[in-house]
VEXDREN-2710 file (C-alpha; in Angstrom, 1 decimal):
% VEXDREN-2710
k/r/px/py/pz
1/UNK/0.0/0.0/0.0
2/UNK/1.0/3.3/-1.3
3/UNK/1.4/6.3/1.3
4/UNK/-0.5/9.4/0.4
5/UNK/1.9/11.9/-1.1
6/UNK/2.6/15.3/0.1
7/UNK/1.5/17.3/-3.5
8/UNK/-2.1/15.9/-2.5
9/UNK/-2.6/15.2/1.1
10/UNK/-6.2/15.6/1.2
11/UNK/-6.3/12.5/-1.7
12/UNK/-7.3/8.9/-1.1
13/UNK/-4.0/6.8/-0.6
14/UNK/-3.0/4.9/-3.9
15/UNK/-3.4/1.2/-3.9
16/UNK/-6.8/-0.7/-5.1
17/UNK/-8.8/2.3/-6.0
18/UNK/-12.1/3.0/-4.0
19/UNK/-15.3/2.1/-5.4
20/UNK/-17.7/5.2/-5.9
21/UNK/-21.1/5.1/-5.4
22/UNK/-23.2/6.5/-8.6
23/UNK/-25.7/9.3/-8.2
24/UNK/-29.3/8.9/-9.1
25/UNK/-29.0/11.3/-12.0
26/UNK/-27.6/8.3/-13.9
27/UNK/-24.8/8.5/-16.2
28/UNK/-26.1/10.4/-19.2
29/UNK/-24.5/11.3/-21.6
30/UNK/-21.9/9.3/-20.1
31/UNK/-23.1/6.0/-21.7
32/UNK/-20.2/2.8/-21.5
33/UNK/-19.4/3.4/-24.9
34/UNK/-18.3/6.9/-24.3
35/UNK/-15.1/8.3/-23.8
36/UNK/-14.4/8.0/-19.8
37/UNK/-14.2/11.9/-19.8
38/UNK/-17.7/12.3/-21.0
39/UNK/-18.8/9.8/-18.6
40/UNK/-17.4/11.6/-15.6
41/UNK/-18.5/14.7/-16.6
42/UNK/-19.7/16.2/-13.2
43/UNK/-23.5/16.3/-13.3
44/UNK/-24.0/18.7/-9.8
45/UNK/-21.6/21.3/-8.5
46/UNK/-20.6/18.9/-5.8
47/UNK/-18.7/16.9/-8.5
48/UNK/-17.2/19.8/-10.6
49/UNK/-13.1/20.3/-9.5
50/UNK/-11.6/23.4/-9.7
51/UNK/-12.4/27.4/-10.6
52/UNK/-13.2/27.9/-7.2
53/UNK/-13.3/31.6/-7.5
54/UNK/-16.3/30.9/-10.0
55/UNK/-18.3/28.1/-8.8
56/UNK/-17.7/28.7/-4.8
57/UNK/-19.3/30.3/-2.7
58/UNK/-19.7/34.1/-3.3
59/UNK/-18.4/33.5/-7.1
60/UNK/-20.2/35.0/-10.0
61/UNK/-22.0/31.8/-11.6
62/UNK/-22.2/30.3/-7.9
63/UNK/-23.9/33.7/-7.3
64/UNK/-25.7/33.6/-10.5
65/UNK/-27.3/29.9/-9.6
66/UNK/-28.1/30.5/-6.1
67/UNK/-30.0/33.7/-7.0
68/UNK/-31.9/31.8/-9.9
69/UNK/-31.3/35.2/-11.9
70/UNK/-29.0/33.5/-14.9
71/UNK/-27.4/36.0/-17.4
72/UNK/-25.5/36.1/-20.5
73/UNK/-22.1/35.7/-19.9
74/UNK/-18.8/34.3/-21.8
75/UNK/-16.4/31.5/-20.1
76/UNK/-12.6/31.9/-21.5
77/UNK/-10.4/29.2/-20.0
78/UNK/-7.9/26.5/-21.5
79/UNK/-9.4/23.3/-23.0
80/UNK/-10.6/20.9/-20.3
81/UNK/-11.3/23.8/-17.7
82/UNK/-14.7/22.9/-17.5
83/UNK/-17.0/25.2/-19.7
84/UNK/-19.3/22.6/-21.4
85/UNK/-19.7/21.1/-18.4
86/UNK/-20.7/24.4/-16.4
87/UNK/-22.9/26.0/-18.8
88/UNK/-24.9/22.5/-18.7
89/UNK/-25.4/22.8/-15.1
90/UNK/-26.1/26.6/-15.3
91/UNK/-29.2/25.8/-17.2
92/UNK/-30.3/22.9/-15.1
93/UNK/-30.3/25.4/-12.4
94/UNK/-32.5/27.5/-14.2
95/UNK/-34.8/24.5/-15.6
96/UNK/-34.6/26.3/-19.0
97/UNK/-34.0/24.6/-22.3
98/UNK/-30.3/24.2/-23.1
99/UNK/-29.4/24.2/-26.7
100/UNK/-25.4/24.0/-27.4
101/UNK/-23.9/24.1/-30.9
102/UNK/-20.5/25.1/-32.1
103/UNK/-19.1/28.3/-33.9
104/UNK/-16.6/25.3/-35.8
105/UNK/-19.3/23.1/-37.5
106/UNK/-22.4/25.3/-37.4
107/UNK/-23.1/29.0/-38.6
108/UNK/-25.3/31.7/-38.6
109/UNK/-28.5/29.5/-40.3
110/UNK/-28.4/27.0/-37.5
111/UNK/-28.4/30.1/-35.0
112/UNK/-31.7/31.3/-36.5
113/UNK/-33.5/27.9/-36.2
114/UNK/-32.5/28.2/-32.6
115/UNK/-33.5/31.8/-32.0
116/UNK/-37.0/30.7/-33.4
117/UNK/-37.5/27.8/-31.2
118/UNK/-36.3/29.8/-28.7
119/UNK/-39.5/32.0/-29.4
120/UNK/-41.5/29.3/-29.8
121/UNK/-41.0/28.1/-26.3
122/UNK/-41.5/31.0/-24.3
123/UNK/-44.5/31.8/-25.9
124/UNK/-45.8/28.2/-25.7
125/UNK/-44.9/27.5/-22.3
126/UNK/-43.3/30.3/-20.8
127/UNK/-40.0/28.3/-20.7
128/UNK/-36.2/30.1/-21.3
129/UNK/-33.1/28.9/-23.2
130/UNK/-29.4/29.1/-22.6
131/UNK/-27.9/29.0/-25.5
132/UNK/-24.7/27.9/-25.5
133/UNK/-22.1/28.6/-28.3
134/UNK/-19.0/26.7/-28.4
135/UNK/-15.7/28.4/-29.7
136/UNK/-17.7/31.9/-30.0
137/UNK/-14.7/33.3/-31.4
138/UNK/-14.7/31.0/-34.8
139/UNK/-17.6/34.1/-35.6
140/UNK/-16.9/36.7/-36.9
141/UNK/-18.1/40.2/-36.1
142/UNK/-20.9/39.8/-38.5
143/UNK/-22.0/36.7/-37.1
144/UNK/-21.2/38.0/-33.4
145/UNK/-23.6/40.6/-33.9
146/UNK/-26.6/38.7/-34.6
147/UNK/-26.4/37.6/-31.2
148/UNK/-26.8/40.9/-30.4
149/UNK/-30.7/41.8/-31.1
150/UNK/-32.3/38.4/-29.2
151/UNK/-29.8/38.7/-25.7
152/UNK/-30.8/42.3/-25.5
153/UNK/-34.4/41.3/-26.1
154/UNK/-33.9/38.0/-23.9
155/UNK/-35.0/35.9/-26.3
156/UNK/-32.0/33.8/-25.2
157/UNK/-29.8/33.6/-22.3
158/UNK/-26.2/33.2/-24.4
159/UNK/-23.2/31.2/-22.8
160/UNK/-20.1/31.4/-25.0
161/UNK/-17.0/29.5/-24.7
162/UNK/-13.5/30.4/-26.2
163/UNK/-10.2/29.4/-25.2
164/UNK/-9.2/32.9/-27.1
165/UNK/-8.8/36.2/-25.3
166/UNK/-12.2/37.2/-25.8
167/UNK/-11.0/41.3/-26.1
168/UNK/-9.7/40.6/-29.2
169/UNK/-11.8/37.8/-30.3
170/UNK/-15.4/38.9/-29.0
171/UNK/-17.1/42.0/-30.3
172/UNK/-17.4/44.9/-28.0
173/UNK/-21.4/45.1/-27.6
174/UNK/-21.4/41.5/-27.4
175/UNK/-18.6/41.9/-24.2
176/UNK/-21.2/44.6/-22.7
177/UNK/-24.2/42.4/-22.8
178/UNK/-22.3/39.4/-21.7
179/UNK/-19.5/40.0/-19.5
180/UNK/-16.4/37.6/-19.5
181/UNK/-15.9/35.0/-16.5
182/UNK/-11.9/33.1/-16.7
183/UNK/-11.4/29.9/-15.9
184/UNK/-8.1/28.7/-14.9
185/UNK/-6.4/25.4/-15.5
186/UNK/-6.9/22.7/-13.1
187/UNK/-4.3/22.7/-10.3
188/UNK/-2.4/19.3/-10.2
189/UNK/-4.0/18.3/-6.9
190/UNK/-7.4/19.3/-8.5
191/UNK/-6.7/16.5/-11.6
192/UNK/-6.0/14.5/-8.9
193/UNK/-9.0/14.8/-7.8
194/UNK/-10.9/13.9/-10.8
195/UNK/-8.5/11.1/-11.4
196/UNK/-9.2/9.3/-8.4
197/UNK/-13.0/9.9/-8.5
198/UNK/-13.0/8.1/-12.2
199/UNK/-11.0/4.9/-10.5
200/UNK/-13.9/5.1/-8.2
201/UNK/-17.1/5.0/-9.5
202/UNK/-18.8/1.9/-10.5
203/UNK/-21.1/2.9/-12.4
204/UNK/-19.5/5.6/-15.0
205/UNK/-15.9/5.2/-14.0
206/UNK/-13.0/2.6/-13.8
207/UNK/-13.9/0.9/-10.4
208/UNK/-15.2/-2.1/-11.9
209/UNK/-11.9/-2.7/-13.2
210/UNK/-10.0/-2.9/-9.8
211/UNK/-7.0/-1.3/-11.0
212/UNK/-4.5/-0.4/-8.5
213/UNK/-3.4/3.1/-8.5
214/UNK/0.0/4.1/-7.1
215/UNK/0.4/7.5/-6.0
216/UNK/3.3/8.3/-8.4
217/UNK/1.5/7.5/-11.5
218/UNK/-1.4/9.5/-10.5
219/UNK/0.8/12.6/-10.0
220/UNK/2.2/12.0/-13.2
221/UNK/-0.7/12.0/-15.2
222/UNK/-1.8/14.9/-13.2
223/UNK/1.8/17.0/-14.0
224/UNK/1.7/15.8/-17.8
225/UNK/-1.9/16.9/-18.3
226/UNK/-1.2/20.9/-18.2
227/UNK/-4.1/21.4/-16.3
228/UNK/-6.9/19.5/-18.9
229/UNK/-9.3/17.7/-17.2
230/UNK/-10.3/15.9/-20.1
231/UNK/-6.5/15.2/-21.8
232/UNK/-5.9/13.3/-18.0
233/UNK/-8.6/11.5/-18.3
234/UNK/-7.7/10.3/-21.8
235/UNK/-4.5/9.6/-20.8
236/UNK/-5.7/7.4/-17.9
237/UNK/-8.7/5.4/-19.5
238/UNK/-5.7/4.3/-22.3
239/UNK/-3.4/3.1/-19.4
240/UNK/-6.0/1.6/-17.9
241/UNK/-6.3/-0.2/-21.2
242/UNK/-2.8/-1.0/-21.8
243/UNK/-2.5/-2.6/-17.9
244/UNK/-6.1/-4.6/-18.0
245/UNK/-8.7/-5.3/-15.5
246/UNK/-6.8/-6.0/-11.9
247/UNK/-3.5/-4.5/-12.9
248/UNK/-1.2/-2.1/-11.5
249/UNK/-1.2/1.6/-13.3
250/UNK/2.6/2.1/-13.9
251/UNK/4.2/5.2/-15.1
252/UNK/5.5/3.3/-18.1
253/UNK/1.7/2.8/-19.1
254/UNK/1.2/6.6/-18.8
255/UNK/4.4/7.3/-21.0
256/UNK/2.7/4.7/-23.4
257/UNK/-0.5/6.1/-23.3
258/UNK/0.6/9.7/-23.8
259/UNK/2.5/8.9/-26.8
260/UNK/3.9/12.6/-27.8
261/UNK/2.5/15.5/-25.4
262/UNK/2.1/18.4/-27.4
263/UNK/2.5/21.7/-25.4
264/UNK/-0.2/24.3/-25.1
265/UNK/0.8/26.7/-27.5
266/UNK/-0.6/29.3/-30.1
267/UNK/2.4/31.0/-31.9
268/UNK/-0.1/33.2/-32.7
269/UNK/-2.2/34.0/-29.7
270/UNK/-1.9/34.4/-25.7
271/UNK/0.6/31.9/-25.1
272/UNK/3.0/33.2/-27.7
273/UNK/3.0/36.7/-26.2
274/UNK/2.7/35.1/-22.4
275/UNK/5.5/33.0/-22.5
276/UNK/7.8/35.7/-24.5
277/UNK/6.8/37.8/-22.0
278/UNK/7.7/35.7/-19.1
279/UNK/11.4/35.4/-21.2
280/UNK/12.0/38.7/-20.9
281/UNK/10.6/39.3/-17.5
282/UNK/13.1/36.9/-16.4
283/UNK/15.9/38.1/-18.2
284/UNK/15.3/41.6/-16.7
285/UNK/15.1/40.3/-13.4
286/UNK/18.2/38.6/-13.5
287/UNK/17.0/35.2/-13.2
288/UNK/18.8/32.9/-15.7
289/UNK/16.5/29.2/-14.2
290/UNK/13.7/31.0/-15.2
291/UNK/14.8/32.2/-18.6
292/UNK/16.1/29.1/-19.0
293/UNK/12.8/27.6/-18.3
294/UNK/10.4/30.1/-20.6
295/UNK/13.3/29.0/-23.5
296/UNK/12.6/25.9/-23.5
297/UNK/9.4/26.1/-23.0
298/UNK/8.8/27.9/-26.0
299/UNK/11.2/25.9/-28.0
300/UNK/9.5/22.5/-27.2
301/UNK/6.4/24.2/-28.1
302/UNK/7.6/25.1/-32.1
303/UNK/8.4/28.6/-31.6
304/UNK/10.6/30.1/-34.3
305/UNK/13.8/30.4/-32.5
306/UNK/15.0/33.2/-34.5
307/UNK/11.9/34.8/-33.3
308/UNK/13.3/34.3/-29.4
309/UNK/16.5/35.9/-30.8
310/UNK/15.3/38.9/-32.2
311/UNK/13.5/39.3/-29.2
312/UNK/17.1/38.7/-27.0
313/UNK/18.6/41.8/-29.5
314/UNK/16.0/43.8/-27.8
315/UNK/16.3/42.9/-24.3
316/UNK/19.8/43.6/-24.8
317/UNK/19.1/47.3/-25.3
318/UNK/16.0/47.9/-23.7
319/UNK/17.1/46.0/-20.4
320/UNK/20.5/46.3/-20.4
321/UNK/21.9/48.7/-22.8
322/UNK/24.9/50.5/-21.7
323/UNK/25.4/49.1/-18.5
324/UNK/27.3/46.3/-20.5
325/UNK/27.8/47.0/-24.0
326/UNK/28.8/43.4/-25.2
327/UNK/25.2/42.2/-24.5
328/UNK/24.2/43.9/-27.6
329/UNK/27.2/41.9/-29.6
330/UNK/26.3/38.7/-27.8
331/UNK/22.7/38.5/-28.8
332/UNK/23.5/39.2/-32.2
333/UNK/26.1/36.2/-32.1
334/UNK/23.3/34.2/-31.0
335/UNK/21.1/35.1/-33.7
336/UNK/23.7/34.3/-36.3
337/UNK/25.1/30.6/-34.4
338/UNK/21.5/29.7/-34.7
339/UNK/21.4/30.4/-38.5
340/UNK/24.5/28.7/-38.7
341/UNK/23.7/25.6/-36.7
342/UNK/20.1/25.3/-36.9
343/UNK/18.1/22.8/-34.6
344/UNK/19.2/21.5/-32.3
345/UNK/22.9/22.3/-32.2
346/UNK/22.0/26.0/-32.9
347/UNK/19.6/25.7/-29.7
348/UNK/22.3/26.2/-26.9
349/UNK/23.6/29.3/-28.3
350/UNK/20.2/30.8/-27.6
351/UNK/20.5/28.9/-24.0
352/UNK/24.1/30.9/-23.8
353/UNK/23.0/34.2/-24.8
354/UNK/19.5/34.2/-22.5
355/UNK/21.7/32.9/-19.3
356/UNK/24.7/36.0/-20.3
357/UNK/21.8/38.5/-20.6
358/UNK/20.0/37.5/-17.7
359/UNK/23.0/37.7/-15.9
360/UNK/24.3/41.2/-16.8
361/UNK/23.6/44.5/-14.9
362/UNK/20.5/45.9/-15.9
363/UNK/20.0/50.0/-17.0
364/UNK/17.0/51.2/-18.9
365/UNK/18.4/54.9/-18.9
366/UNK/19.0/54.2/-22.8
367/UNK/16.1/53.0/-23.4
368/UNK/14.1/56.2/-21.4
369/UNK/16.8/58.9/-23.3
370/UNK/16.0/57.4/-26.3
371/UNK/11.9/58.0/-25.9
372/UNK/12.7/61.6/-24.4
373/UNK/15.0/62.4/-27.5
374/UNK/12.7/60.9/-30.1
375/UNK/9.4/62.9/-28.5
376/UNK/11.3/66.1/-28.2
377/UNK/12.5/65.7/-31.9
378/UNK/8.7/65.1/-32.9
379/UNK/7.8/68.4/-30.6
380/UNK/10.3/70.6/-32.5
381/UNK/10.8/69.9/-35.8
382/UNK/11.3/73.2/-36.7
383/UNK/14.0/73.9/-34.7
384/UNK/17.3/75.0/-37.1
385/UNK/21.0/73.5/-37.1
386/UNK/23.4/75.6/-35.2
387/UNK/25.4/77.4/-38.0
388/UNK/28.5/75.9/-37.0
389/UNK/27.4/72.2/-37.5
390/UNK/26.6/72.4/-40.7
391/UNK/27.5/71.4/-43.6
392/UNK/29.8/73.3/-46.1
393/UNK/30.5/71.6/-49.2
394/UNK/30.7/75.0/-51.6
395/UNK/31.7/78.3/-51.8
396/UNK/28.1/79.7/-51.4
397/UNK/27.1/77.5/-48.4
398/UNK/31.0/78.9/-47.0
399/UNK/29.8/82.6/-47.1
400/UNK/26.3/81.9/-45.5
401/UNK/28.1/80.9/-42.4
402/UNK/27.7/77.4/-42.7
403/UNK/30.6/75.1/-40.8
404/UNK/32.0/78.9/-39.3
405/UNK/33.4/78.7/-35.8
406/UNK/33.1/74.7/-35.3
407/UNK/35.9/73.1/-33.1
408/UNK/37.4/69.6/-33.8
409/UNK/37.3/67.6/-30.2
410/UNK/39.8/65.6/-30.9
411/UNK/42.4/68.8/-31.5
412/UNK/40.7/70.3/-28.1
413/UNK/42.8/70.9/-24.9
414/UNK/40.8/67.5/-22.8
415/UNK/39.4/66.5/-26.3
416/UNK/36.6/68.5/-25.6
417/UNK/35.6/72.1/-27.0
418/UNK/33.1/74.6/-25.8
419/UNK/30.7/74.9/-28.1
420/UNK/26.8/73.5/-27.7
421/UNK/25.8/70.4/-30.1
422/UNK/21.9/70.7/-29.7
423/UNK/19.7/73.4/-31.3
424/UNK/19.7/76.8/-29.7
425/UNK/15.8/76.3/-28.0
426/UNK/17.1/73.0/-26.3
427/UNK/20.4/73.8/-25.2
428/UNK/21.1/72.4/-21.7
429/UNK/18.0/69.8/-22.2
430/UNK/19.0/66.3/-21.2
431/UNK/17.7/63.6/-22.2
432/UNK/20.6/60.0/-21.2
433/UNK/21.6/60.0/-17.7
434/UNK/23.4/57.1/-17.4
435/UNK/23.3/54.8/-14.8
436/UNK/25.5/53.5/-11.4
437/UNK/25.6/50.0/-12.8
438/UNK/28.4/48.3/-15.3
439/UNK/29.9/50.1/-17.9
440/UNK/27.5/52.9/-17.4
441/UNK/29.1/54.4/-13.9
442/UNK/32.2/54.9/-16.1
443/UNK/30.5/57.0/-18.9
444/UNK/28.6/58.8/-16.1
445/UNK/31.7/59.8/-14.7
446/UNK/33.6/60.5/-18.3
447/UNK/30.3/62.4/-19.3
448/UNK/30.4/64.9/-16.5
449/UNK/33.9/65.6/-16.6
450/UNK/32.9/66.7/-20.5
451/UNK/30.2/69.0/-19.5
452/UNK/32.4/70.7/-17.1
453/UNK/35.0/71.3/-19.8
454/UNK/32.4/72.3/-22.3
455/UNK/31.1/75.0/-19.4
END
């Protein structure tokens, strides 16, 4: 017998798994053919893991069902957070007709028919209905905007779903008419949860099968399920398969079961800009174990890696900049070993170059004189050339004054001359300060000494 482990210390203790008695709902839809995650969807809110800041107590569709006042409203959360699942139990809460169809397979026509049984039913019996729209950001605004007319009226009560940031995805008026409730992915402990409750239950589950379930395999299907409800369910009902009735789940079952785990990633969508983000934010903090981490990350994934260099040129001027000048020349030697090399060889030189930026002193003074310059340019554009910067290459330009009175630096008592460099409305303006940090304390102090000599 197994001992609980720490990760879940509130879960049953591995071993033969514990039988589960079935509730008198039945297990519709989760007939035996089904998948074991549509069997165990949760069919009450005493079954449903997770999203407690939702579903418990004081949360807004907790709120929404205890009240018996159900409105419009659009879930956004990761595949296998749960939204099917709760928009079914908001309409049983509300005893009004629910009527699901998806954005992928269905369109505009097929919303009609429902909109008109919709009316049908509340004139014939009084009777609402949710109407629940699976990926509502496959629509477009077009299409979004039918919606529009028939939640306003209440003709329907609309749930939508979308794993998609819904304020670029969903239309504005749709957003104001149905506001936007996140769910999270499931905790590990959570999955675990739902794990052991399908090695439970009799009825829908995996109990009849008497499999024994060590603790360590259930935490690894709960860690390689990236918080999906449904994927560890999958993953478990084909290990299940692989052991046979009576046998012992092994983590070699899981491995075979799992086949290839594919990250979840949109190069094109939140997690693309997430995890960049998270790359750079640890770079600037000076963490290289977590840059290391959001690199890979993003490389197991399928991001373009010259993409993750680019980005690395920029940190090292925006994040570092002067305070060590060979940043700069060390992302750009990244970028060009990885064309060289290519996958995977070309790989660790992004690994080098994330770990040497992370691990350099940090100034943004560049990066803020830079902003300050280029807004005061844009703010005086009319502002003229001192005469004795410019150029003089003929006679005519000569007598105008052009070039008259400039003093070569180099040829300077110091190497420095007193004359101004900026246009005569911004003289003494400053707009780089550099920093106490790296290379930039000694151009601090080399700068001052300069303006001295220029006074």
């Amino acid at each position: 017998m197994a001992k609980t482990f720490d990760l879940f210390p509130d879960a049953p203790t591995g071993g033969r798994a514990r039988s589960g008695e079935a509730d008198e709902a039945g297990t519709a839809p989760g007939a035996r053919s089904a998948p074991l995650a549509a069997r165990m969807r949760p069919r009450t809110l005493a079954e449903f893991h997770g999203q407690e800041p939702v579903v418990g107590p004081g949360g807004s569709v907790r709120t929404m069902i205890d009240s018996g006042e159900i409105g419009s409203f659009i879930l956004w959360g990761p595949p296998g957070s749960g939204k099917t699942t709760l928009a079914r139990l908001v309409a049983e809460s509300a005893d009004a007709a629910f009527t699901s169809f998806s954005a992928v397979t269905e369109g505009v026509a097929r919303v009609r028919e429902i909109i008109a049984e919709a009316r049908a039913r509340r004139l014939a019996s009084g009777r609402g209905t949710i109407l629940f729209c699976d990926e509502i950001h496959r629509f477009n605004k077009a299409q979004q905007d039918a919606f529009l007319p028939v939640v306003e009226a209440g003709v329907v009560t609309l749930i939508g779903a979308t794993t998609e940031n819904p304020s670029f995805e969903v239309v504005r008026p749709l957003l104001s008419r149905a506001p936007v409730v996140v769910l999270a992915p499931l905790s590990r402990r959570e999955l675990a949860q739902v794990l052991y409750d399908a090695l439970g239950d009799r009825e829908r589950g995996l109990g009849e099968a008497g499999l024994v379930a060590p603790e360590e395999v259930v935490r690894r299907i709960a860690d390689v399920a990236d918080g999906d409800a449904r994927r560890a369910l999958g993953i478990l009902e084909r290990a299940a398969v692989v052991c046979g009735a009576g046998g012992t789940l092994s983590v070699e079952a899981v491995e075979a079961a799992m086949q290839h785990r594919f990250a979840v990633y949109d190069k094109s969508g939140d997690q693309h800009y997430d995890h960049i983000s998270a790359l750079h934010k640890s770079v600037r903090g000076g963490d290289p174990d977590a840059a290391l981490y959001w690199l890979g990350r993003m490389l197991d994934a399928g991001e373009d890696p010259l993409y993750i260099a680019r980005r690395m040129v920029r940190m090292a001027s925006e994040d570092i900049g002067l305070a060590n000048p060979s940043a700069l020349a060390v992302a750009m030697a990244c970028r060009d070993a990885y064309r060289f090399l290519g996958s995977p060889e070309g790989e660790l030189a992004l690994a080098q170059a994330a770990v040497y930026l992370a691990g350099s002193p940090k100034s943004n003074r560049l990066y803020k004189g830079w902003g300050r310059a280029l807004s005061r340019a844009r703010e005086t554009p009319g502002e003229a050339v001192p005469k004795h910067l410019r150029n003089a290459p003929t006679r005519l330009m000569k007598d105008l004054g052009h070039g008259e009175g400039y003093l070569y630096d180099p040829e300077q008592p110091g190497g420095v001359s007193r004359q101004q460099y900026l246009p005569e409305g911004l003289v003494g303006e400053r707009f780089y300060s550099p920093g106490d940090k790296g290379w930039e304390a000694d151009l601090d102090r080399r700068l001052s000494e300069w303006r001295k000599q220029r006074r």
